[in-house]
N, CA, C and O atoms as CSV, one atom per row, in Angstrom:
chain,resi,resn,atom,element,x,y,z
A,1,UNK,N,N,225.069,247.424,52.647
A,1,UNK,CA,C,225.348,246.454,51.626
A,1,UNK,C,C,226.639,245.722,51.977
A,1,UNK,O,O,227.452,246.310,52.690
A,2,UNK,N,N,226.871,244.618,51.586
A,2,UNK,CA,C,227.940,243.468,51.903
A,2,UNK,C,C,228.137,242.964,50.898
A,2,UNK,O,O,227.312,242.141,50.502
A,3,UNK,N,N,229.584,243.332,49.913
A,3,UNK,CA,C,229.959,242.957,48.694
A,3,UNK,C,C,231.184,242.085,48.708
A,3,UNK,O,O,232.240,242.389,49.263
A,4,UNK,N,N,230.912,240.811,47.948
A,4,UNK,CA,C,231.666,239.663,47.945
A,4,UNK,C,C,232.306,239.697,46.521
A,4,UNK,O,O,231.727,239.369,45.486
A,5,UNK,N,N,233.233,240.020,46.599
A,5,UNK,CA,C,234.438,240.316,44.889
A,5,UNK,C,C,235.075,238.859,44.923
A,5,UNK,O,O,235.408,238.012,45.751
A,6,UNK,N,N,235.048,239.084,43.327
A,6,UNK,CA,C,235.608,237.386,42.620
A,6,UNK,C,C,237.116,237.574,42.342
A,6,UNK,O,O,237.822,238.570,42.499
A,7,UNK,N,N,237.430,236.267,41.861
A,7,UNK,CA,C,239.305,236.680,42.021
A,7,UNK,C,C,239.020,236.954,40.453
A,7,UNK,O,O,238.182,236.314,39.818
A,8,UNK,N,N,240.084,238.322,39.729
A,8,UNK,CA,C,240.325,238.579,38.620
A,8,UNK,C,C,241.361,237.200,38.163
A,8,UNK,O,O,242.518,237.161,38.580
A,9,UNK,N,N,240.864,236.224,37.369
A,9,UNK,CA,C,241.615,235.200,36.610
A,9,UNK,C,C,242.928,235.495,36.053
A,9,UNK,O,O,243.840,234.707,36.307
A,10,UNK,N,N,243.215,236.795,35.133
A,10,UNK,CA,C,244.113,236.794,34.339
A,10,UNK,C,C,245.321,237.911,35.366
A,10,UNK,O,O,246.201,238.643,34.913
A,11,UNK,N,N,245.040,237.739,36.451
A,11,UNK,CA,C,246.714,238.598,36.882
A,11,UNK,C,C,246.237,237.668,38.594
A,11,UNK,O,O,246.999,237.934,39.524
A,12,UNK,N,N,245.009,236.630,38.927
A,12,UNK,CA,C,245.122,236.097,39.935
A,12,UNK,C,C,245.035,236.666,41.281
A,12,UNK,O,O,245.699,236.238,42.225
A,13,UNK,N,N,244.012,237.867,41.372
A,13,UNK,CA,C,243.903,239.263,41.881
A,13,UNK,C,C,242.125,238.807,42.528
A,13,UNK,O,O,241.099,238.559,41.895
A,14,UNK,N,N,242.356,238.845,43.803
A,14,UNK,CA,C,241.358,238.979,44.133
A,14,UNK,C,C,241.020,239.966,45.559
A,14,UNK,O,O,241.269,239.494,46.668
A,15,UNK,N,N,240.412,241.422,45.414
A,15,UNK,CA,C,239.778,241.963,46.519
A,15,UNK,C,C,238.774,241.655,47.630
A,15,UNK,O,O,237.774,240.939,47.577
A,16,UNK,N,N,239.347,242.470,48.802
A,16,UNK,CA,C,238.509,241.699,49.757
A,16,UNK,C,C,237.036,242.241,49.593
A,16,UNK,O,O,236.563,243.054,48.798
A,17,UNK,N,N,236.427,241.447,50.706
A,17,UNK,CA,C,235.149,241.661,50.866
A,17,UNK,C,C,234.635,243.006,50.810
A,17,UNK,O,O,235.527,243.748,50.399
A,18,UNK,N,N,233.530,243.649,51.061
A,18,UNK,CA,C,233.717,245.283,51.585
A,18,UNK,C,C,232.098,245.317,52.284
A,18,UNK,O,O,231.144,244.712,51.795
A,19,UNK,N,N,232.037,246.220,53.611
A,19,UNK,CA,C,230.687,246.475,53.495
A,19,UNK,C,C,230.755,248.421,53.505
A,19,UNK,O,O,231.534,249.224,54.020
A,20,UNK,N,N,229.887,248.517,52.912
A,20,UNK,CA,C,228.865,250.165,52.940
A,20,UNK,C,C,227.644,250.305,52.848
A,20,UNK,O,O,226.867,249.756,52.066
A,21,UNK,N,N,227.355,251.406,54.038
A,21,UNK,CA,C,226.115,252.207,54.099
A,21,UNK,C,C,226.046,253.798,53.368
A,21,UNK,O,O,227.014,254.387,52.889
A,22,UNK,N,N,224.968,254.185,53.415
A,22,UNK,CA,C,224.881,255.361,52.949
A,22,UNK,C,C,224.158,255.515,53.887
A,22,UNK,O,O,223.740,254.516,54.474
A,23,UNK,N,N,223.711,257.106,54.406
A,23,UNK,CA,C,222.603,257.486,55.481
A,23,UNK,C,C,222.386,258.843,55.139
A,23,UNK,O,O,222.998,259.425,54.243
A,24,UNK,N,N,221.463,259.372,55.898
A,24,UNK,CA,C,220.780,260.838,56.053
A,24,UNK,C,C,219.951,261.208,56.890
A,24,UNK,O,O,219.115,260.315,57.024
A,25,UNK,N,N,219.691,262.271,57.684
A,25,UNK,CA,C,218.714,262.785,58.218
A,25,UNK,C,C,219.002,264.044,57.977
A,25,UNK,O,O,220.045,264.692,57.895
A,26,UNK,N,N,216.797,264.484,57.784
A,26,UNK,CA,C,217.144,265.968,57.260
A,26,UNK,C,C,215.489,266.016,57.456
A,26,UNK,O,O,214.659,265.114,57.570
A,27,UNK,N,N,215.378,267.465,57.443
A,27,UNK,CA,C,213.959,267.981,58.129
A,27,UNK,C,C,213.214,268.774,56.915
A,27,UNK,O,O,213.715,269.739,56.339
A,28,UNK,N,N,211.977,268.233,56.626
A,28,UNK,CA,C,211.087,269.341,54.911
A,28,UNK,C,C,210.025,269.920,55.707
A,28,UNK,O,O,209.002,269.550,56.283
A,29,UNK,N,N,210.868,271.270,55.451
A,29,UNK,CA,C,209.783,272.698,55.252
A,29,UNK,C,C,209.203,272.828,53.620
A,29,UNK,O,O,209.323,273.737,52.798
A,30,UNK,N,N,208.684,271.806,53.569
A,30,UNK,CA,C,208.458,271.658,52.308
A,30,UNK,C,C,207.709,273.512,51.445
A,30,UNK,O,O,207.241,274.472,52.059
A,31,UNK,N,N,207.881,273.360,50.058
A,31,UNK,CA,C,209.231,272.498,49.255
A,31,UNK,C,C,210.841,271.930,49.308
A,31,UNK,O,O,211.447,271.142,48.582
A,32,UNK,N,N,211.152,272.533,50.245
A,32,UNK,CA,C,212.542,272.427,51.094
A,32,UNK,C,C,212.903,271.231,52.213
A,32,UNK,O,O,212.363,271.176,53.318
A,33,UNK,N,N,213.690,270.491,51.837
A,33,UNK,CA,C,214.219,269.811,52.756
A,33,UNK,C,C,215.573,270.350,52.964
A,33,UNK,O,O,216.018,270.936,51.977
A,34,UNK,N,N,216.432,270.297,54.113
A,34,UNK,CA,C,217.725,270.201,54.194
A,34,UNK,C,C,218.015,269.486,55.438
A,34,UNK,O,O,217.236,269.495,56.390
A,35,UNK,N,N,219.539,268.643,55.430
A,35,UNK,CA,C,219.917,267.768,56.382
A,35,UNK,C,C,221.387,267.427,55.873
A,35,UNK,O,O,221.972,268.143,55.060
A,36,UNK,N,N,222.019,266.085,56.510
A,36,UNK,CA,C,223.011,265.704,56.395
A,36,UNK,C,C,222.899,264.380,55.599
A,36,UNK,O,O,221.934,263.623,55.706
A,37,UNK,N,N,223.700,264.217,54.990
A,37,UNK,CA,C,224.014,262.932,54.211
A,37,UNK,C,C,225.721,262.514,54.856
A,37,UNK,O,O,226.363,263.219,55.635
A,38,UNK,N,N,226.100,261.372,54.348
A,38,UNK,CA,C,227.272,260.658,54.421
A,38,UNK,C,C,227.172,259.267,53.750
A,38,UNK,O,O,226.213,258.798,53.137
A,39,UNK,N,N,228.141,258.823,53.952
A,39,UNK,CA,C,228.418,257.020,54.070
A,39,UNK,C,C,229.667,256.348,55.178
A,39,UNK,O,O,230.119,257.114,56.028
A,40,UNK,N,N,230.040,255.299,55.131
A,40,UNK,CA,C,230.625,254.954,55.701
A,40,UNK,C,C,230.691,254.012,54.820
A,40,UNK,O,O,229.737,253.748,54.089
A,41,UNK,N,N,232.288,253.129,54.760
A,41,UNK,CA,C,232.958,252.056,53.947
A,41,UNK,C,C,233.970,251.401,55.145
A,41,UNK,O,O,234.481,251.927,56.133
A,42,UNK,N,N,234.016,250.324,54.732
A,42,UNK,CA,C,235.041,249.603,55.608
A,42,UNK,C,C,235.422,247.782,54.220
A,42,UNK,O,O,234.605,246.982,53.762
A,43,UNK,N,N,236.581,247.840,54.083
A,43,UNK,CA,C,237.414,246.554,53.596
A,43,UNK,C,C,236.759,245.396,54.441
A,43,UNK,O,O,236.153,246.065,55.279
A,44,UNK,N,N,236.545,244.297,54.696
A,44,UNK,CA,C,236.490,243.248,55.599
A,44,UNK,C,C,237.586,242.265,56.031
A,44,UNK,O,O,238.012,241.826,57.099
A,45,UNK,N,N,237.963,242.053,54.182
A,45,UNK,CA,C,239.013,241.196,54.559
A,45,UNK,C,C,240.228,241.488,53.535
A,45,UNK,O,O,239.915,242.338,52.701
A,46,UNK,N,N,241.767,240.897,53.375
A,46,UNK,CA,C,242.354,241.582,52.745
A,46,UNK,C,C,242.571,241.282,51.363
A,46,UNK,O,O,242.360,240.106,51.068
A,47,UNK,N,N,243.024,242.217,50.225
A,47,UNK,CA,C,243.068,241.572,48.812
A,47,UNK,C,C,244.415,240.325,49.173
A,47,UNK,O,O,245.312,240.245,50.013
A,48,UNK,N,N,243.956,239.513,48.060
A,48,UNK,CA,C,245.291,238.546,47.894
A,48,UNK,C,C,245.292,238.160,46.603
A,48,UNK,O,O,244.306,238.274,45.875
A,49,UNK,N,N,246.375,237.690,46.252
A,49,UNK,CA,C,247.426,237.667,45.142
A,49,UNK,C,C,248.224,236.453,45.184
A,49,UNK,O,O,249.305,236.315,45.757
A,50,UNK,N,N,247.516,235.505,44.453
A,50,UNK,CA,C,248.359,234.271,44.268
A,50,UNK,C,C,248.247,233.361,45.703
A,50,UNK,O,O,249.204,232.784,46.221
A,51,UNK,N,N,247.056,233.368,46.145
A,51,UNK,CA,C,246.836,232.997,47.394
A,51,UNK,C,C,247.449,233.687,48.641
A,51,UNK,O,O,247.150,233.180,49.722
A,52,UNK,N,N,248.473,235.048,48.649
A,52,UNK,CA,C,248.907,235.458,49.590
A,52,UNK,C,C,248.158,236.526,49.812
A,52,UNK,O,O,247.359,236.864,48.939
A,53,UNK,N,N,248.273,237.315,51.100
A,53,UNK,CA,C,247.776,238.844,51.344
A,53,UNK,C,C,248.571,239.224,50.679
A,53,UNK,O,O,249.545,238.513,50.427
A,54,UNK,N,N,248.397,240.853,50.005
A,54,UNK,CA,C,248.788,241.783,49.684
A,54,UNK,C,C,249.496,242.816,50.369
A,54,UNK,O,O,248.896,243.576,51.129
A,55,UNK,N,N,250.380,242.882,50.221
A,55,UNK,CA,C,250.988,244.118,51.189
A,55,UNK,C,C,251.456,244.219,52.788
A,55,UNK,O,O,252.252,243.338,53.113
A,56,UNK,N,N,251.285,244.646,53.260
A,56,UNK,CA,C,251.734,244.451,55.088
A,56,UNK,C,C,250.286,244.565,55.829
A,56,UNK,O,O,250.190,243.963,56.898
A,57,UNK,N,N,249.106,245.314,55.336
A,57,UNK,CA,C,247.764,244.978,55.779
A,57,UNK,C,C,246.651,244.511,54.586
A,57,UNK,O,O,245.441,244.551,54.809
A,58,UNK,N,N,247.145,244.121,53.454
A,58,UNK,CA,C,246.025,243.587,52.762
A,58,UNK,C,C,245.180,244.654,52.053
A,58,UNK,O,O,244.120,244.455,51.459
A,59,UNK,N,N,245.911,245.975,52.236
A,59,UNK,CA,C,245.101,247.107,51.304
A,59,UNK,C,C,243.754,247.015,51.827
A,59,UNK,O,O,242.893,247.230,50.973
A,60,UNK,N,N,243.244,246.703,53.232
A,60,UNK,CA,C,241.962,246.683,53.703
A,60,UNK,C,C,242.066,248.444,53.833
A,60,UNK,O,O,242.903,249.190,54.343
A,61,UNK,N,N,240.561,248.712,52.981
A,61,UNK,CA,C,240.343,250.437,52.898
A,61,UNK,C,C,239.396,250.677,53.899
A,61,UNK,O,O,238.649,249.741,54.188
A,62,UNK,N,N,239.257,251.919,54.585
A,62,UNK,CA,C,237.895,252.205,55.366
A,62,UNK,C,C,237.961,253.693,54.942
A,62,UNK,O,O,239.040,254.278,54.852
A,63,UNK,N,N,236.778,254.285,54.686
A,63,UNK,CA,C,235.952,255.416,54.458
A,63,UNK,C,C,234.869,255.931,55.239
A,63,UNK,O,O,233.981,255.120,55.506
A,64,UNK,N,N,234.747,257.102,55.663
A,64,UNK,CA,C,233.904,257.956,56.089
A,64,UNK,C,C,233.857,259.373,55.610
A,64,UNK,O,O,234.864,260.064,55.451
A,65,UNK,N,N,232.470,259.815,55.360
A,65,UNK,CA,C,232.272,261.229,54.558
A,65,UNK,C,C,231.035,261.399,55.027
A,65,UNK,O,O,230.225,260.514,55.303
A,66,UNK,N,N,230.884,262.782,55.128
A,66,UNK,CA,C,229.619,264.061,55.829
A,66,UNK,C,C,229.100,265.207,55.052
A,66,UNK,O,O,229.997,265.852,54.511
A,67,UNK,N,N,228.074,265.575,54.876
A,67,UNK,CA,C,227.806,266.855,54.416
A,67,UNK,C,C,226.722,267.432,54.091
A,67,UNK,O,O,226.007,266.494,54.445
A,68,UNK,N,N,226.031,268.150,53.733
A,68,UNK,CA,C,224.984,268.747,54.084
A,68,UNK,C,C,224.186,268.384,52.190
A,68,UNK,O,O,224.659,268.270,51.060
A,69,UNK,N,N,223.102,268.337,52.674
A,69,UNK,CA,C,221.911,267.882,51.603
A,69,UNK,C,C,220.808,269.181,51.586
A,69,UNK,O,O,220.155,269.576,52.552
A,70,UNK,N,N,220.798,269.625,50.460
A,70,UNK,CA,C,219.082,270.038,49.915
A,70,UNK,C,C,218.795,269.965,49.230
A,70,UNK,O,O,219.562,270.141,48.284
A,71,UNK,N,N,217.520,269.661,48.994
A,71,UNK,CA,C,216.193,269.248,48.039
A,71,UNK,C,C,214.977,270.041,48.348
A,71,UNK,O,O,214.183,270.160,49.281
A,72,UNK,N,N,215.166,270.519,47.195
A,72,UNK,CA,C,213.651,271.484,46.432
A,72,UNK,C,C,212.894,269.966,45.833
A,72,UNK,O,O,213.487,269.030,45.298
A,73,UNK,N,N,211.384,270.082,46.124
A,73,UNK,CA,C,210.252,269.784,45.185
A,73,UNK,C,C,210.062,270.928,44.434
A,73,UNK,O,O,209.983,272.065,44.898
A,74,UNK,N,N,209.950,270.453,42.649
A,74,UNK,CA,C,209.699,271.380,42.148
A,74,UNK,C,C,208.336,270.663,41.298
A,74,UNK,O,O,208.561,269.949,40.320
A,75,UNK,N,N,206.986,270.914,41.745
A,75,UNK,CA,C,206.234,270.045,41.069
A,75,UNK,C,C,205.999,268.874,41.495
A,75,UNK,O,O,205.527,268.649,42.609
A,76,UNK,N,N,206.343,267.890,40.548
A,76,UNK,CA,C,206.586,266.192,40.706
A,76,UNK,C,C,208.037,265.588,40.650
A,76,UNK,O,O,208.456,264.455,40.886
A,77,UNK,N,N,208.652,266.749,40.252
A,77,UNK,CA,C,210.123,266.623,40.809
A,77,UNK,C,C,210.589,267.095,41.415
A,77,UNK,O,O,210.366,268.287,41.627
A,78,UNK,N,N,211.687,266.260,42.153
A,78,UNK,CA,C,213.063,266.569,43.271
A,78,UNK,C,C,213.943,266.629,42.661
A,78,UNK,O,O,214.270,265.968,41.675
A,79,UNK,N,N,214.583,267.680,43.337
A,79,UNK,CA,C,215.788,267.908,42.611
A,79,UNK,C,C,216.707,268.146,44.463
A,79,UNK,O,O,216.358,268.806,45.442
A,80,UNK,N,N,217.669,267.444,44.270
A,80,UNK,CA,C,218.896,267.556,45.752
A,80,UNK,C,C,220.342,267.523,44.853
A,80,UNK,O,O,220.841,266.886,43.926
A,81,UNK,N,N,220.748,268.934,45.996
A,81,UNK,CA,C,222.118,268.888,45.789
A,81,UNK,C,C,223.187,268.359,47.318
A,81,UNK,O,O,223.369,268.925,48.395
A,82,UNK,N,N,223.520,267.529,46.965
A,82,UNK,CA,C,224.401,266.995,47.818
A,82,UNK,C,C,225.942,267.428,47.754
A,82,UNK,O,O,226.506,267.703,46.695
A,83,UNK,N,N,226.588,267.456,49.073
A,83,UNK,CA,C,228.003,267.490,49.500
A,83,UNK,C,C,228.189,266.560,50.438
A,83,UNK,O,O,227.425,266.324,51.374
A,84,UNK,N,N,229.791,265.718,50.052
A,84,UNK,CA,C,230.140,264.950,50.933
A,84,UNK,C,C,231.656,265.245,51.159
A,84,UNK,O,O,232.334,265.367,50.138
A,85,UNK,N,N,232.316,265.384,52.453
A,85,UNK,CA,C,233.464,265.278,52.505
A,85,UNK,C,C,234.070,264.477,53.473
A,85,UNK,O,O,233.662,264.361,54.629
A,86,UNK,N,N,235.371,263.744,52.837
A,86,UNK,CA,C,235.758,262.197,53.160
A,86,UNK,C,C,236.676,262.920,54.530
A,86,UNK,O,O,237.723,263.494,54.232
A,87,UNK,N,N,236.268,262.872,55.965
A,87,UNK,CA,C,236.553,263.042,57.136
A,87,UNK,C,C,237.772,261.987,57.449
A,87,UNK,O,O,238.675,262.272,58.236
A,88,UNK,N,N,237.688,260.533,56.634
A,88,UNK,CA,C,238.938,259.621,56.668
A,88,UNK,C,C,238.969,258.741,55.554
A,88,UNK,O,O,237.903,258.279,55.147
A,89,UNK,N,N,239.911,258.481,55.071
A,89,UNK,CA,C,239.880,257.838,53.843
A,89,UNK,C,C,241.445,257.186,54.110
A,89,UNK,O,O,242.471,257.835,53.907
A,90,UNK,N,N,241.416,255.439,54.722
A,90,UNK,CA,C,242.752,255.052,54.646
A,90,UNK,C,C,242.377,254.128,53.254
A,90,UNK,O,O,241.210,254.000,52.885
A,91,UNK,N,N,243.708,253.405,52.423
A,91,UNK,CA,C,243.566,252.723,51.714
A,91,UNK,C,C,242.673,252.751,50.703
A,91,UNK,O,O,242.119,251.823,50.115
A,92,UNK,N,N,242.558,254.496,50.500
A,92,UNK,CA,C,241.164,254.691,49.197
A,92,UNK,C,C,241.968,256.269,48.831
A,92,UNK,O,O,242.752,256.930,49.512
A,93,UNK,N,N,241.375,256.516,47.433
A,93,UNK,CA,C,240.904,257.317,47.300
A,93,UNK,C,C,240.587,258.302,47.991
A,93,UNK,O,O,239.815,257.906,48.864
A,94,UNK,N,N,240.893,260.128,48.129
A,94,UNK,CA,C,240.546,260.548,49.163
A,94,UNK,C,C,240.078,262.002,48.576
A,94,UNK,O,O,240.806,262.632,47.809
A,95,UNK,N,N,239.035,262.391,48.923
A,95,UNK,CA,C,238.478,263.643,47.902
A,95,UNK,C,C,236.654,264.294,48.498
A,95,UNK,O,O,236.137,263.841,49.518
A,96,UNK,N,N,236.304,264.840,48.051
A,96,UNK,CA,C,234.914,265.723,48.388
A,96,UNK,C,C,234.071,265.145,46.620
A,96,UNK,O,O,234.565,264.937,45.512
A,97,UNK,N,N,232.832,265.078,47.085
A,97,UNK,CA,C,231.879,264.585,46.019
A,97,UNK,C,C,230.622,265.726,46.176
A,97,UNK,O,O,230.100,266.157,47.204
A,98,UNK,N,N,230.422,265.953,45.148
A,98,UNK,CA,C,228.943,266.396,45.027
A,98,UNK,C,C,228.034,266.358,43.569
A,98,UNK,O,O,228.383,266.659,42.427
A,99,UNK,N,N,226.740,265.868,44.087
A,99,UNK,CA,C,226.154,265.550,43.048
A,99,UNK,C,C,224.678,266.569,43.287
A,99,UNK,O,O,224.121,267.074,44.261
A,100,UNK,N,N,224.444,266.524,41.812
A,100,UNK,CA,C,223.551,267.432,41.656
A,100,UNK,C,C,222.048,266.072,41.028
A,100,UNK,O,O,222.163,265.370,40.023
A,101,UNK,N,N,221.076,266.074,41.774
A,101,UNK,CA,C,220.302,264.900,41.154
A,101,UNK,C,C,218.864,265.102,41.175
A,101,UNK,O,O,218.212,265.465,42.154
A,102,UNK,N,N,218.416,264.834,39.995
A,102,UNK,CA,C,216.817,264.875,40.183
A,102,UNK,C,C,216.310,263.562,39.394
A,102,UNK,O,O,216.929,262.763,38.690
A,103,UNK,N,N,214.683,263.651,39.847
A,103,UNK,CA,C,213.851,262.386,39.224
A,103,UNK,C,C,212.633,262.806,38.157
A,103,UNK,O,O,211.991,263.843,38.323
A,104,UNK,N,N,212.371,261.846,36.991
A,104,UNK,CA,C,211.422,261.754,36.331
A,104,UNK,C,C,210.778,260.898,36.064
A,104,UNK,O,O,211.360,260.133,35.295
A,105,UNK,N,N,209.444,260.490,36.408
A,105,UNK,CA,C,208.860,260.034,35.805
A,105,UNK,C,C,208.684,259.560,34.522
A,105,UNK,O,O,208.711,260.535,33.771
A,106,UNK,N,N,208.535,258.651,33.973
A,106,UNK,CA,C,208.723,258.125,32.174
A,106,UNK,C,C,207.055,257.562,32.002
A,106,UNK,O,O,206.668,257.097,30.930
């Protein structure tokens, strides 16, 4: 994905561009899958402020995170628990995520 941010009007704040992927590979012994998940993030260009860059590099952030995925079918639902941990995190946020997620049908 390739995200194009608008300038915030009322403080004249506008972030740069950004692109991210998400990915995975992983092998089902079904009901069982397990594999790796991640993403990758990267800034493009830098925030600016009153028409100037921001800072000495523009607060351009880049991200990378890894970690292992499984998913049970249970039925007609999946259910995956994911781990990710941020291997580099300049200009972000820097921390481990995991989500616990399943699907239903309506």
């Amino acid at each position: 994905m390739y995200d194009f941010n608008t300038k915030n009007t009322a403080t004249d704040y506008s972030s740069g561009q950004e692109f991210h992927t998400d990915f995975g590979l992983a092998y089902n012994f079904n009901p069982v899958t397990v594999g790796v998940n991640g993403y990758y993030y990267r800034q493009t260009t830098a925030d600016e402020q009153f028409g100037r860059r921001v800072g000495p590099d523009g607060y351009e952030g880049e991200a990378f995170a890894l970690g292992p995925v499984v998913r049970y079918q249970l039925g007609p639902v999946p259910i995956a628990l994911q781990y990710q941990h941020e291997l580099l995190a300049h200009n972000r946020p820097e921390g481990d995520k995991v989500w616990l997620k399943f699907a239903l049908r309506l």
